[in-house]
ROGUKE-960422 format. One line per field, with one value per residue: z, y, x of N, C-alpha, C in turn; residue number from 1; residue in one letter; chain. Coordinates in steps of 0.05 Angstrom, whole numbers, always signed. Each point is the difference from the previous one (the first is absolute). Layout:
REM residues N
n.c3: Z ...;
n.c2: Y ...;
n.c1: X ...;
ca.c3: Z ...;
ca.c2: Y ...;
ca.c1: X ...;
c.c3: Z ...;
c.c2: Y ...;
c.c1: X ...;
num: NUM ...;
residuo: A ...;
cadena: A ...;
***
This chain:
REM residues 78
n.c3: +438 -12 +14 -12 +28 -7 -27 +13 +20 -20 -23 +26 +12 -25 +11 +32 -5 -14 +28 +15 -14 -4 +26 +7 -21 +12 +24 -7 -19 +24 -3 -17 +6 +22 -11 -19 +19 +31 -19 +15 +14 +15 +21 -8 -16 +1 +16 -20 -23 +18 +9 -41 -7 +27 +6 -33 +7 +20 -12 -18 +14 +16 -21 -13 +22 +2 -28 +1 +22 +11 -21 +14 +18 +11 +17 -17 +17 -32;
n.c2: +571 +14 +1 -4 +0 +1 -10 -6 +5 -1 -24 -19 +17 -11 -21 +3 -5 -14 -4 +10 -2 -30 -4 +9 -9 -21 +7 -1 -21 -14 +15 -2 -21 +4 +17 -20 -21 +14 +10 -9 +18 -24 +0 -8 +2 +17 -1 +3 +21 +15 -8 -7 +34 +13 -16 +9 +20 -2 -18 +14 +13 -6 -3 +24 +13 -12 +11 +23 -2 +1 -27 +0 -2 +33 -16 -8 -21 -5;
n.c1: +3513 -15 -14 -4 +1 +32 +8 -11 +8 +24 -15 -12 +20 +10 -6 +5 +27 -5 +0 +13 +10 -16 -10 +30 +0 -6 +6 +20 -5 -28 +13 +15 -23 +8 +32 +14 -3 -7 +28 +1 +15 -10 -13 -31 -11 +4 -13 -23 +3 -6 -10 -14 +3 +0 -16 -12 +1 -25 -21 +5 +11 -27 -18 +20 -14 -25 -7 +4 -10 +14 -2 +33 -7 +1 -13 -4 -2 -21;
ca.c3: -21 -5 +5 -14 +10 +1 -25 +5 +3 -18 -18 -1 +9 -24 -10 +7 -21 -31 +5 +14 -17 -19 +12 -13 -26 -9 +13 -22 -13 +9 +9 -34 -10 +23 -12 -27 +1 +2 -9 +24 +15 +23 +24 +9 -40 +3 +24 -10 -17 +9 +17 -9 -10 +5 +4 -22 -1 +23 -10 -20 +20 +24 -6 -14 +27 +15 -20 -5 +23 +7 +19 +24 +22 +1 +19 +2 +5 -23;
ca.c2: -12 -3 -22 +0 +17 +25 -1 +5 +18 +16 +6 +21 +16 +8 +1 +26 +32 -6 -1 +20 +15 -5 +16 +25 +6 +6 +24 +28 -4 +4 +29 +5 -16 +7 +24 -6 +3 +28 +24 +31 -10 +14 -1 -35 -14 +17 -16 -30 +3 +4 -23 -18 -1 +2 -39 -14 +13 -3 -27 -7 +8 -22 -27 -7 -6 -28 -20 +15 -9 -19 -19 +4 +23 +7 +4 -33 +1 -14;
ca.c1: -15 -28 -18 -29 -13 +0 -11 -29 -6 +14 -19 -23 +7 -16 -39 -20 +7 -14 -40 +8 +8 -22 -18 -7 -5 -33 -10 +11 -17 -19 -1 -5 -15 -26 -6 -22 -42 -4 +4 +5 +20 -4 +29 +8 +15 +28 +4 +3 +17 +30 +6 +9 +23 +18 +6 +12 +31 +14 +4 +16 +18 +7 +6 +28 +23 +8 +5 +24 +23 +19 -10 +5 -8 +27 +20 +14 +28 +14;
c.c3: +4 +2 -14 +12 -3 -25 -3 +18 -7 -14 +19 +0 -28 -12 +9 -3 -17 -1 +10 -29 -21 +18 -1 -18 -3 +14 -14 -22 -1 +16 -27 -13 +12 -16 -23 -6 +1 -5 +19 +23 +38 +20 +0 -24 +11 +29 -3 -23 +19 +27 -5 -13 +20 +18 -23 +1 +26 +0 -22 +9 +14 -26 -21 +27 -1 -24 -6 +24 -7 +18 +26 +23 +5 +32 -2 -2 -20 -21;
c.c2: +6 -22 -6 +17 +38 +5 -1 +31 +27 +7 +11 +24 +22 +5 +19 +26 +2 +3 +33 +25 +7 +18 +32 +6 +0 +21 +21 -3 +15 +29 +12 -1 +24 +35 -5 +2 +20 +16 +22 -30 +6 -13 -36 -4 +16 -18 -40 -1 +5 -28 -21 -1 -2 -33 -5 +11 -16 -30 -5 +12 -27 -23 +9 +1 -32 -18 +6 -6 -12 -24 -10 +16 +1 -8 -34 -10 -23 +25;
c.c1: -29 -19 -31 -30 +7 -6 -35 -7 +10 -30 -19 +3 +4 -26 -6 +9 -15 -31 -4 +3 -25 -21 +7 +2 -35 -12 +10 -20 -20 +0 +2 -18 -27 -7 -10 -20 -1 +1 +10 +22 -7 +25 +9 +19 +30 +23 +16 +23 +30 +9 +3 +33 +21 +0 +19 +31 +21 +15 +20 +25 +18 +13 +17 +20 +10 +13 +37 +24 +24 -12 +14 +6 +33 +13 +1 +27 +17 -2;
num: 1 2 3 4 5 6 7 8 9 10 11 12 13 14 15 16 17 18 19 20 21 22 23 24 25 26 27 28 29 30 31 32 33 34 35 36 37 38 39 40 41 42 43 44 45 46 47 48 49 50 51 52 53 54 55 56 57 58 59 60 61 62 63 64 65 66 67 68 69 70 71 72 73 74 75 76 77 78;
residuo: X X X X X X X X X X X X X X X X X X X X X X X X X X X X X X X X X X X X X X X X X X X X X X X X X X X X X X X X X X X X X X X X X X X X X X X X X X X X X X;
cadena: A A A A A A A A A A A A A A A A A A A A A A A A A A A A A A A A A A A A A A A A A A A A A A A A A A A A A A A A A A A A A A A A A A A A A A A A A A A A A A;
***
């Protein structure tokens, strides 16, 4: 049976997918943002565009893993 503490740290454990996911998105953002202005593409904006995507990829990954599971672990013995 679940205990109220694990139902808590189930959510946080969401949030910071959720916070995690929102930061690279803004660094993906803000590397977008950085060629706009400028007009020309250098190593940081490109650097920042790809490190934000590949967190956002990497994150949205992790979190249909954990949402998608099978909620009981396989070597239990119910």
């Amino acid at each position: 049976m679940p205990s109220r503490t694990d139902e808590l740290l189930t959510s946080i454990r969401y949030l910071l997918f959720i916070i995690v996911f929102l930061l690279g998105l803004g660094v993906a953002a803000l590397g977008d943002l950085a060629v706009a202005v400028r007009g020309y593409t250098t190593g940081i904006s490109t650097a920042a565009r790809s490190i934000g995507g590949v967190v956002v990829l990497t994150e949205l990954g992790l979190l249909f893993y954990t949402v998608l599971r099978p909620n009981g672990s396989q070597d239990s013995a119910n």
